[in-house]
BABA-686896 format. One record per atom (N, C-alpha, C): y, x, z; residue in three letters. Coordinates in steps of 0.2 Angstrom, whole numbers, plus 5000, padded with zeros to 4 digits. Layout:
YXZALA
...
***
This chain:
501950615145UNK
501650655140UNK
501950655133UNK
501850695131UNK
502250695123UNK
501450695118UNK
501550665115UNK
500750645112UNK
500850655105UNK
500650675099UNK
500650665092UNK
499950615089UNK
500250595086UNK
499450545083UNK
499650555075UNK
498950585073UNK
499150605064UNK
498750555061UNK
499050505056UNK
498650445054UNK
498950425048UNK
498250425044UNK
498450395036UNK
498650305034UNK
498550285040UNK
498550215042UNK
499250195048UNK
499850175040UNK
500350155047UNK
500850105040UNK
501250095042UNK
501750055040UNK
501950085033UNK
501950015028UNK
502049955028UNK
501249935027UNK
500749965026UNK
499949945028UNK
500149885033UNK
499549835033UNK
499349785037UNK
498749775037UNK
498449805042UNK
497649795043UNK
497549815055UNK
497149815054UNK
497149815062UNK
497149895067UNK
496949935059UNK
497250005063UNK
498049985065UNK
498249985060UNK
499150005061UNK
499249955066UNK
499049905068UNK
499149845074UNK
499049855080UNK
498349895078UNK
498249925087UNK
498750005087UNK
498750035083UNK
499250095085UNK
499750075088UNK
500550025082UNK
500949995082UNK
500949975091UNK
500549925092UNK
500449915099UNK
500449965105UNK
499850005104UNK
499750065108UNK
500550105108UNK
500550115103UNK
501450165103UNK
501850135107UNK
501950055106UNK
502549995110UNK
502450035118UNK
501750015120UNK
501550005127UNK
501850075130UNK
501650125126UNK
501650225128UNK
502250245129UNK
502850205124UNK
503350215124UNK
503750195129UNK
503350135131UNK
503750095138UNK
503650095143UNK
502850135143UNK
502750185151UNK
503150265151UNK
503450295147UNK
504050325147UNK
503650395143UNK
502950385140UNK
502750445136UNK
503150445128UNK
503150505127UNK
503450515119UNK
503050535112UNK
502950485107UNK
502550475107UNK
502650515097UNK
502350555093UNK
502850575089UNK
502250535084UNK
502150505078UNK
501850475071UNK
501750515065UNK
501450555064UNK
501250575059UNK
501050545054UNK
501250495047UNK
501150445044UNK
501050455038UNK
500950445032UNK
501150435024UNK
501850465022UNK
502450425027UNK
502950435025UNK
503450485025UNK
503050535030UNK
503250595029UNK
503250645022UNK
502750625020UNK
502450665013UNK
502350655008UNK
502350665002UNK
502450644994UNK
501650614996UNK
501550584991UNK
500950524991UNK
500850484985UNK
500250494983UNK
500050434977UNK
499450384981UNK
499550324977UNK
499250274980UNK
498450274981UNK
498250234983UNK
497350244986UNK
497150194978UNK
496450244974UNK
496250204970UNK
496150134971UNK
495650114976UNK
495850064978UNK
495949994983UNK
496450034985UNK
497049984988UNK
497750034986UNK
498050014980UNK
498550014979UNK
499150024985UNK
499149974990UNK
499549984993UNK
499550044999UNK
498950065000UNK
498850115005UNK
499150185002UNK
499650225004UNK
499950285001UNK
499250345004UNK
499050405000UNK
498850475002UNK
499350515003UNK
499250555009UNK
499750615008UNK
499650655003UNK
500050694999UNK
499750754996UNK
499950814998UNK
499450864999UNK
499350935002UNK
499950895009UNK
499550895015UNK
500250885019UNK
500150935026UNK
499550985024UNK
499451055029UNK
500151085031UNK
500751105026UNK
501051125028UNK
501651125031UNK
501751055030UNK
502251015035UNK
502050995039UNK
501350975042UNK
501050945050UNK
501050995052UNK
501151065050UNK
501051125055UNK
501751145058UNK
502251115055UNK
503051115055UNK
503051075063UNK
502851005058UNK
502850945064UNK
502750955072UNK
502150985069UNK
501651005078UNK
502051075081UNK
502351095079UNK
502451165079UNK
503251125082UNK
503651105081UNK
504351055083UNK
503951025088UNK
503550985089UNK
503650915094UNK
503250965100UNK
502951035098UNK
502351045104UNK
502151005109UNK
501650955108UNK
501350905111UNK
500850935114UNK
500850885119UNK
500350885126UNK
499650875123UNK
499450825118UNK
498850805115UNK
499050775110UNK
498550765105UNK
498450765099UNK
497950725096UNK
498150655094UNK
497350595094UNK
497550615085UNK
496750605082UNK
496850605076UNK
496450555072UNK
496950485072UNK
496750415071UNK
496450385065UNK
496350425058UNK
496050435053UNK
495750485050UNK
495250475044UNK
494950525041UNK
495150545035UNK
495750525034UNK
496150535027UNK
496450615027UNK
496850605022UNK
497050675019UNK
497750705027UNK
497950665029UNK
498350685035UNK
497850705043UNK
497250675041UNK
496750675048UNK
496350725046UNK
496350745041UNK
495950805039UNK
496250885040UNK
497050865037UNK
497650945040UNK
497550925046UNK
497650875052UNK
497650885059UNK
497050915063UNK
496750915056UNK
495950915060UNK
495851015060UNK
496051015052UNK
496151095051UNK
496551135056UNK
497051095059UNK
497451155060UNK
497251155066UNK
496951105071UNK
496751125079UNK
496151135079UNK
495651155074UNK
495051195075UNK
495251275072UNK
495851265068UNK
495951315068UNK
496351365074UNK
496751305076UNK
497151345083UNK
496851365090UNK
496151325090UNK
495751295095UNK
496151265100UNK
496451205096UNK
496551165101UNK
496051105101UNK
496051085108UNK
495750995108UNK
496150945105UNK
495850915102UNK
495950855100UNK
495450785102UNK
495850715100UNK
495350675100UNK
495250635095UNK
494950585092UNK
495150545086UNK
494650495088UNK
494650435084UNK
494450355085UNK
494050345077UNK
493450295080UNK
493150285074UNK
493450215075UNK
493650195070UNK
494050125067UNK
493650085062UNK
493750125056UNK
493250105051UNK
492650115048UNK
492150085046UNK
491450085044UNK
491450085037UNK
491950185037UNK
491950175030UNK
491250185026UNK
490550225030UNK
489950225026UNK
489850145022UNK
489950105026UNK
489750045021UNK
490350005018UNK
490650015021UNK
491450025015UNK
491050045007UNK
491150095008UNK
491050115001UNK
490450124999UNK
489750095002UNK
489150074999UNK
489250014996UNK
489949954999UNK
489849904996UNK
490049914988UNK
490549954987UNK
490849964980UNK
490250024977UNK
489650034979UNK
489450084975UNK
489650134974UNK
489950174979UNK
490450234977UNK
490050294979UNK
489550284984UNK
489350334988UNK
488850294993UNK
488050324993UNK
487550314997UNK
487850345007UNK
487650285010UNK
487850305017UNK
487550355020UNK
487050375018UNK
486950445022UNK
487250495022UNK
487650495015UNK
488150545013UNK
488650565017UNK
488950475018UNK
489550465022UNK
489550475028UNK
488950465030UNK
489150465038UNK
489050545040UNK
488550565037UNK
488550655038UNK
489350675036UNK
489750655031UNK
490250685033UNK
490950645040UNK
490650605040UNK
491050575045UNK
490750585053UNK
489950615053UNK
489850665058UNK
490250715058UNK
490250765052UNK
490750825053UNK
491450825054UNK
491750745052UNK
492650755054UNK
492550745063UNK
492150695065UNK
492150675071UNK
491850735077UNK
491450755074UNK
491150835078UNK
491550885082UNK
492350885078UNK
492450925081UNK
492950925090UNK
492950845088UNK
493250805092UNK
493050835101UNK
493650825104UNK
493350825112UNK
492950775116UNK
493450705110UNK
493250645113UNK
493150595106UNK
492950535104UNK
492750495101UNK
492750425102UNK
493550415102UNK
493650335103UNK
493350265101UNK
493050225102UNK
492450175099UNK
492750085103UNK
492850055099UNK
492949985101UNK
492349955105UNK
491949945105UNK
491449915106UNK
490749945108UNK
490249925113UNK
489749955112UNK
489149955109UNK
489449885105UNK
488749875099UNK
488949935093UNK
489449975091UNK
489850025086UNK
489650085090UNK
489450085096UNK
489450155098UNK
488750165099UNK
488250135100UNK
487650125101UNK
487350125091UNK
487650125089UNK
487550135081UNK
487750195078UNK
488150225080UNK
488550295081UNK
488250325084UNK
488050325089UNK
487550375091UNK
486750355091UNK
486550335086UNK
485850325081UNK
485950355076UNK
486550365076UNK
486750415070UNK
486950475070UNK
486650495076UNK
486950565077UNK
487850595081UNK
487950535081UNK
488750565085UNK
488850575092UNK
489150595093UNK
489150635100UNK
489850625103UNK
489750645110UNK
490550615114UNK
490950545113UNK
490650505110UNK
490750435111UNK
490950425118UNK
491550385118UNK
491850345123UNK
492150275122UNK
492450225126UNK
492550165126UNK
493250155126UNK
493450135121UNK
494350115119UNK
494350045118UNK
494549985122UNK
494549915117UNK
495149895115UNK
495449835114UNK
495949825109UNK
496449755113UNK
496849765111UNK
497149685117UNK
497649625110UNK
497949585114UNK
498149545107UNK
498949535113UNK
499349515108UNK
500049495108UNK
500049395110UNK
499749395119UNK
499849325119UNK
500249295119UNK
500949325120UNK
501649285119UNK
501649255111UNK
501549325106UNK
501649285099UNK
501249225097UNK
500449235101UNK
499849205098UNK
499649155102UNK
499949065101UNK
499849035106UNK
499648975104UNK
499348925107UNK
499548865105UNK
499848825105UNK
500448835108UNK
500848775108UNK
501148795101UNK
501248835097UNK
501648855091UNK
501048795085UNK
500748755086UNK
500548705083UNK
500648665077UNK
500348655073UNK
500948615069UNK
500448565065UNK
500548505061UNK
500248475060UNK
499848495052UNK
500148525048UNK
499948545042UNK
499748485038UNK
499948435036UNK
499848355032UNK
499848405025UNK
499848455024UNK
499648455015UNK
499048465015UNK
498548485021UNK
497948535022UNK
497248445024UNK
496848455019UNK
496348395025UNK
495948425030UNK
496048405034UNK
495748435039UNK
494748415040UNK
494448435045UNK
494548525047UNK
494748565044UNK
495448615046UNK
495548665044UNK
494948725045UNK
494748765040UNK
494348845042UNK
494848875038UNK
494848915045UNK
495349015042UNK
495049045042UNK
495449085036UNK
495149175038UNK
495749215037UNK
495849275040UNK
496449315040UNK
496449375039UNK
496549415036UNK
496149485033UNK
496449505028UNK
496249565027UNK
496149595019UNK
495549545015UNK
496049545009UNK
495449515004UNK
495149564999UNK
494549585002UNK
494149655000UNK
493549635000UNK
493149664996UNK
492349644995UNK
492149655003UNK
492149715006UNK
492049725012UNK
492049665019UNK
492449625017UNK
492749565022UNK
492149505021UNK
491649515017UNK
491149465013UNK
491449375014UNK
491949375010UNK
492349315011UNK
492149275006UNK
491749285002UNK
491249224998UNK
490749215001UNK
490449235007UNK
489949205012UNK
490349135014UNK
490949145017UNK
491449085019UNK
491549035013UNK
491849065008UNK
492449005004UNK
491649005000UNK
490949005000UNK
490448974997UNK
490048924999UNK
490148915007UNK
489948855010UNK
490248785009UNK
489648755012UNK
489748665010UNK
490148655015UNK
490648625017UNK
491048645024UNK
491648565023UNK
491648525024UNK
492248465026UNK
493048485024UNK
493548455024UNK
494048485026UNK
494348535019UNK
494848565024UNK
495048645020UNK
494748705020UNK
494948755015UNK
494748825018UNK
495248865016UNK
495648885020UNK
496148935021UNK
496049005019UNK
496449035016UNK
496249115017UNK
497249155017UNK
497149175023UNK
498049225024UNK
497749315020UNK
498149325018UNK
498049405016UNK
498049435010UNK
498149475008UNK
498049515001UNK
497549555002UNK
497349584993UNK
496949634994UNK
496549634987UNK
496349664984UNK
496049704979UNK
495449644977UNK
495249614982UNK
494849534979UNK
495249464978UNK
495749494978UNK
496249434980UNK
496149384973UNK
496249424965UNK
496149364959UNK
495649364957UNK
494949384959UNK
494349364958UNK
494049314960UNK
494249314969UNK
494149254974UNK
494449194972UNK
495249184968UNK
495649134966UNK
495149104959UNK
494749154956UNK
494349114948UNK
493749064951UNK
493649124956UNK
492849094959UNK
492649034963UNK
493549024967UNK
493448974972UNK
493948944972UNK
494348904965UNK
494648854965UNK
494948804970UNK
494348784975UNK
494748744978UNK
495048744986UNK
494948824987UNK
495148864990UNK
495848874993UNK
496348884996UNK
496748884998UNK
497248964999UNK
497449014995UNK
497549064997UNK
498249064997UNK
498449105003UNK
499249085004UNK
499649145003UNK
499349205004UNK
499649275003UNK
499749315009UNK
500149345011UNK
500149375016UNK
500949355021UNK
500349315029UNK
501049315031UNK
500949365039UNK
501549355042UNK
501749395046UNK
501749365052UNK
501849385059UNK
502349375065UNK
502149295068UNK
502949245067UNK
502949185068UNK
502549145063UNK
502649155058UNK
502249125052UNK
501349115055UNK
501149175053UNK
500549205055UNK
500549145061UNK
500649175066UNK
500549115072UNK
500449055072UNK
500849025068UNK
501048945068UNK
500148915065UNK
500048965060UNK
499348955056UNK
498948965059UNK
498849005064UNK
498249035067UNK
498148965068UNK
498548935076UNK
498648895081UNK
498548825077UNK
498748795070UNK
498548745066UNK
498048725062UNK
497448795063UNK
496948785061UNK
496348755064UNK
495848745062UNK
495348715066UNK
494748755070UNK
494648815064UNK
494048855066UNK
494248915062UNK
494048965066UNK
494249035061UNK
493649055060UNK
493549075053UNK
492949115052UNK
493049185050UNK
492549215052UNK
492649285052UNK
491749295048UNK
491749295043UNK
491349325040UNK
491049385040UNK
491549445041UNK
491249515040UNK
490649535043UNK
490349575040UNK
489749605044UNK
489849685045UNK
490249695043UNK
490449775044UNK
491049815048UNK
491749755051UNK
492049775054UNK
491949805062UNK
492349845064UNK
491949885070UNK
492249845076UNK
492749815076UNK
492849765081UNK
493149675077UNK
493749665075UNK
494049645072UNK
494549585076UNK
495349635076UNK
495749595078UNK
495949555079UNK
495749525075UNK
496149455069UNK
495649385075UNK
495049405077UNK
494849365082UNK
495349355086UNK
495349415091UNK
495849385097UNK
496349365096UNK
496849365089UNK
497449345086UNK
497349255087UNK
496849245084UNK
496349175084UNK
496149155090UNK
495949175094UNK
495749155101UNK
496449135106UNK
496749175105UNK
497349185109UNK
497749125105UNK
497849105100UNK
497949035097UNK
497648965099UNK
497148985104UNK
496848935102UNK
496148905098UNK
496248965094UNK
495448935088UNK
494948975088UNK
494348915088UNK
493748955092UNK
493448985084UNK
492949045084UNK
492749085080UNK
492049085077UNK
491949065071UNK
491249065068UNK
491149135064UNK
490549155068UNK
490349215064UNK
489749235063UNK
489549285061UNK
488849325061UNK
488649375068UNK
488249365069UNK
487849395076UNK
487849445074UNK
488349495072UNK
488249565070UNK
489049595077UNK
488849675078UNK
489349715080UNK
490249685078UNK
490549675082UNK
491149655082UNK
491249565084UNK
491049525082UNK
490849475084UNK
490549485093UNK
489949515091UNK
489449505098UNK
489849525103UNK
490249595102UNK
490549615107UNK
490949555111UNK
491449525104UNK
492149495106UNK
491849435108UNK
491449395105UNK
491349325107UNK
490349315111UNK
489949345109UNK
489549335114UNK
489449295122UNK
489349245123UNK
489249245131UNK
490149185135UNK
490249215130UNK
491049195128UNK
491249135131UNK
490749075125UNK
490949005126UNK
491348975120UNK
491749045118UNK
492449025113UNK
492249035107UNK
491549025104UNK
491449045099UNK
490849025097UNK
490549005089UNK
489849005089UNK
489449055083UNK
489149095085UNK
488849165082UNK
488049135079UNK
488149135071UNK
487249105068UNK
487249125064UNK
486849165061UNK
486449185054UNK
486749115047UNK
486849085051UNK
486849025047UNK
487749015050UNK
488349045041UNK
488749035045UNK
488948955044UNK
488748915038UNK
488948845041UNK
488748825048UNK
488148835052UNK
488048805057UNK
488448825062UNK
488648905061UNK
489248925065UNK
489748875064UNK
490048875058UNK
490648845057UNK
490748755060UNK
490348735059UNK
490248665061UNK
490248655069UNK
489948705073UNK
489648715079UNK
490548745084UNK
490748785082UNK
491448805081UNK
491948715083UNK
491748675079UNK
492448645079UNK
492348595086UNK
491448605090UNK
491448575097UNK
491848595102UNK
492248655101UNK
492248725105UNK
493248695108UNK
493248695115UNK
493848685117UNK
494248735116UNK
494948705115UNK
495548775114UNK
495648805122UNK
495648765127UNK
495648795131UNK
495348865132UNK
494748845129UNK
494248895132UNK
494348965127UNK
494448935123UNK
494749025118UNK
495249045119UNK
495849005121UNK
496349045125UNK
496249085132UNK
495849055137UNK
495649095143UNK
495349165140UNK
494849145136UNK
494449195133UNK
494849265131UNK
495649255128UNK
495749305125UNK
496149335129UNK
496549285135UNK
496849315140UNK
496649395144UNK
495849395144UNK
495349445148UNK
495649525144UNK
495949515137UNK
496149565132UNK
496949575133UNK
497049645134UNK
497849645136UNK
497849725134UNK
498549715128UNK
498749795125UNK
499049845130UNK
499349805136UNK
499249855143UNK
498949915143UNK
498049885145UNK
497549895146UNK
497249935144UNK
497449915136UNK
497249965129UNK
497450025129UNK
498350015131UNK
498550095130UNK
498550145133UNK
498450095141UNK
498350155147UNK
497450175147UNK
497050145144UNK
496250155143UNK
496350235136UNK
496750215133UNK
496950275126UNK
497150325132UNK
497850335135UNK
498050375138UNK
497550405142UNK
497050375146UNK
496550405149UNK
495950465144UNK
495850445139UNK
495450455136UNK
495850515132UNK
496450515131UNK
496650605126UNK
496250655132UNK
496650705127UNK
496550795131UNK
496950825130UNK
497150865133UNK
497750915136UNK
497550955128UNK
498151005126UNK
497951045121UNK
497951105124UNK
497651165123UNK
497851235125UNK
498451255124UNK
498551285130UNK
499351345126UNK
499851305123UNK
500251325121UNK
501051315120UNK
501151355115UNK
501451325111UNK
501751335104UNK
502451345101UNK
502451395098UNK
503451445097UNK
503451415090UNK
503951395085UNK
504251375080UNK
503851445074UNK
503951495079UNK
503651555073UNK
502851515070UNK
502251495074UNK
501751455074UNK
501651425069UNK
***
């Protein structure tokens, strides 16, 4: 198939869209589809108020219609709600073709948290970008079961896999500057990530935090004795994962959240909150301890065998994920001349 995927979330961004696409692309490209990126860096761009690093397209209607009109794809997934998923959305409602898109993030409560915007607002409009969808990709089915209390429709099942060769335990390491128990977190450092729920507990040991982000020097005033390393990548990343003791995952608002199975597939078991994204991934598990009360998670976590979070993540595989996406597009109508 020749596929386009128009997406305001892609490279040099590091968060978990760009990680499952990146992935998804590797796999699509290696079962012999072609696969074309509509990105940021195709189009003049100024930065996102706030996340700085995140680029917007500006006006980019007129060169996606270039784009799509050259590659004339089979199907058309449209992986964001930004300024580039908004032209992909105009121009195959207006050509009447199908499309499909993925809800990824819970931007309603995103931007409740920053007071930007009351969520009823948001999610009406995030009914209307998704509306006009054929299909509607959804990690989990605690996020889809919320989604559709909310009004949306054509909801379907997309999950996510992790990289078990990079993410192992043997990559181990003793970390002697760190007292142990180690707890991780790895993320964006964003109000949204609720990481002063974590680096505020009474907790033994270290607390780690890998990542950047827009909380990043308020977190450093507030929690001194805190550990924050910055953002690392690949091998790095791993060695960390695999040398911590307990990853904690804080959030209450992520719609699945990668960085678990990153951690599982490590080796380190997950303390979280009993909310959508956790329930999904760790639930019934074994590899993990989910409690309102995230010290008792976090404590209850460091009983938990590596073996068992490694098997646990093994069950997840970007294979799986790509050829579940593949199933999931739709053909588009008609065929397209450069005139178009």
């Amino acid at each position: 198939m020749n596929i386009l995927l128009a997406t305001d979330a892609w490279s040099p961004q590091v968060n978990g869209v760009v990680r499952t696409m990146q992935a998804v692309v590797r796999e699509l490209e290696a079962d012999g589809h072609n696969v074309t990126v509509v990105s940021p860096d195709r189009f003049r761009s100024i930065a996102c108020p706030f996340y700085p690093e995140i680029r917007l397209a500006i006006a980019p209607y007129g060169r996606l219609r270039r784009i799509i009109a050259e590659t004339n794809p089979d199907a058309i997934h449209i992986v964001t709600e930004g300024p580039i998923g908004l032209a992909a959305r105009r121009w195959c409602v207006r050509h009447r073709f199908q499309f499909t898109t993925a809800y990824h993030t819970r931007f309603p409560e995103y931007l409740a948290a920053r007071f930007i915007a009351p969520k009823r607002i948001t999610y009406g409009l995030m009914r209307w970008f998704h509306a006009g969808a054929e299909r509607v990709m959804v990690a989990t089915d605690s996020v889809r079961g919320e989604l559709a209390a909310q009004g949306f429709t054509k909801l379907v099942a997309w999950s996510r896999g992790v990289d078990a060769a990079l993410f192992a335990p043997n990559v181990r390491a003793d970390l002697p500057e760190f007292k142990r128990p180690i707890f991780l977190s790895v993320g964006r450092v964003a109000v949204e990530k609720n990481l002063e729920a974590f680096l505020g507990l009474d907790l033994p040991g270290s607390k780690i935090v890998i990542g950047e982000g827009p909380a990043l020097a308020s977190l450093k005033r507030q929690f001194p004795d805190a550990h924050f390393l910055g953002r690392h990548e690949n091998a790095n990343l791993a060695r960390l994962y695999a040398s911590a003791d307990v990853f904690m995952f804080p959030s209450r608002t992520d719609t699945f959240g990668l960085v678990m199975l990153e951690a599982l597939a490590s080796g380190l078991p997950v303390a979280a909150y009993p909310v959508p994204g956790p329930l999904d991934v760790i639930e019934g598990s074994g590899a993990g301890v989910l409690d309102d009360d995230l010290r008792v998670a976090a404590l209850g976590a460091l009983e938990i065998s590596r073996e068992r979070c490694r098997e646990h993540a093994l069950s997840f595989s970007w294979k799986v994920c790509a050829r579940q996406f593949l199933q999931q597009l739709c053909p588009v109508r008609g065929q397209l001349t450069a005139a178009e």
